[in-house]
N, CA, C and O of each residue as an XYZ file, in Angstrom:
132
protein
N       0.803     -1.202      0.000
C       0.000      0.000      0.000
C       0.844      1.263      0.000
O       0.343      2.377     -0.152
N       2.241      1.035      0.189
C       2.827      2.307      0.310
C       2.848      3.411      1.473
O       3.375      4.517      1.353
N       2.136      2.897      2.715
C       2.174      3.489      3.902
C       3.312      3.831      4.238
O       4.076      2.915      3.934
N       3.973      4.854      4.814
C       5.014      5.368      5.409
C       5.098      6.114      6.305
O       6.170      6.587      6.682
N       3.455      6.479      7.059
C       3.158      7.016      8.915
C       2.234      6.719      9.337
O       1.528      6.551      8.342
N       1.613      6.491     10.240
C       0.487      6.869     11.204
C       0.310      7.987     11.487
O       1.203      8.822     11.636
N      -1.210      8.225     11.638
C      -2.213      7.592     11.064
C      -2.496      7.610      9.747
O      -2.138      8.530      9.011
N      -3.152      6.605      9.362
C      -3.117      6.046      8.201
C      -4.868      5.602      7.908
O      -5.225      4.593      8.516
N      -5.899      6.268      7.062
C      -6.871      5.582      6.598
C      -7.071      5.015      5.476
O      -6.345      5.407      4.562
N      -7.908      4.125      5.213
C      -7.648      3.454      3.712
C      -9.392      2.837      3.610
O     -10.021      1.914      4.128
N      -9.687      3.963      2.619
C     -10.999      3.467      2.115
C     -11.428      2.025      1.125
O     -10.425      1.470      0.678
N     -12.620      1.436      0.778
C     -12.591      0.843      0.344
C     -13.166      1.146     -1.122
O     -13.497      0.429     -2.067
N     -13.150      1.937     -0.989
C     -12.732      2.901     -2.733
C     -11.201      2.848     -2.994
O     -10.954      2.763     -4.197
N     -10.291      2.872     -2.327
C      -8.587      2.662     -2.627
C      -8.785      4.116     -1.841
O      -7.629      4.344     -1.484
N      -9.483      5.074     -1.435
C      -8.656      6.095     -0.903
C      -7.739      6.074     -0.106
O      -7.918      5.200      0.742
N      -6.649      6.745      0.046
C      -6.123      6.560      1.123
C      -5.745      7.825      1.642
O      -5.657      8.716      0.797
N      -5.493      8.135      2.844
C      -5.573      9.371      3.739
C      -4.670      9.485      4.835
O      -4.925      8.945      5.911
N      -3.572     10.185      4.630
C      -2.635      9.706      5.586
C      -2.924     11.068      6.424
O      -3.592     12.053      6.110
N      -1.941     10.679      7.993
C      -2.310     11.900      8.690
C      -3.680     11.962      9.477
O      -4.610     11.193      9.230
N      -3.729     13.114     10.612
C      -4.899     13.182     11.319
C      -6.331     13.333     10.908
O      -6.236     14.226     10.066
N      -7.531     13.033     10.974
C      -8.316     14.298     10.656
C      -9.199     14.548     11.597
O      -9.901     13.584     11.903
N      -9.414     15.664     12.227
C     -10.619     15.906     12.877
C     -12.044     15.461     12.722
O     -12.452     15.246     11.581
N     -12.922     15.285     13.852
C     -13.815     14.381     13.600
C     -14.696     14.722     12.621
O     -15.316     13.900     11.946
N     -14.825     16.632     12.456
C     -15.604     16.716     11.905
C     -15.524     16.434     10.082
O     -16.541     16.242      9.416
N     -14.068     16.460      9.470
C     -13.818     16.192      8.765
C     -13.450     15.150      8.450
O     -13.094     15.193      7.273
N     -13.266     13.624      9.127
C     -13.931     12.392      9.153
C     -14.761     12.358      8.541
O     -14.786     12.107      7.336
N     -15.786     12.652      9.372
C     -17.400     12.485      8.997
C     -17.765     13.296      7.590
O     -18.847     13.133      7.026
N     -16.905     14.040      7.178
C     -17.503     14.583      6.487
C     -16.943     13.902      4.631
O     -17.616     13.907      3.600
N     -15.593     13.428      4.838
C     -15.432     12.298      4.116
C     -15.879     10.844      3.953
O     -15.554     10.075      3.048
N     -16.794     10.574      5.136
C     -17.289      9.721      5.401
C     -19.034      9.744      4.522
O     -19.726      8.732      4.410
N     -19.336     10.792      4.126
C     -20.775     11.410      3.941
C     -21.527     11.519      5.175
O     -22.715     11.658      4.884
N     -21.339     11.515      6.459
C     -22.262     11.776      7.980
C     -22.648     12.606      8.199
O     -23.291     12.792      9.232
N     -22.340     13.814      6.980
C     -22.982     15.254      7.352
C     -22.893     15.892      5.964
O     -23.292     17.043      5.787
């Protein structure tokens, strides 16, 4: 996958998202809001 820090998210679309994100911007990549 090419990871090289934590934190590390990995959608199951292939996104992948390295680094923190705040919750609200979680959710908001998530579609929750």
């Amino acid at each position: 996958l090419g990871i090289s820090g934590t934190p590390a998210l990995v959608f199951s679309d292939g996104r992948v998202i390295p680094g923190y994100l705040d919750s609200e911007r979680l959710a908001s990549m998530l579609s929750l809001n």
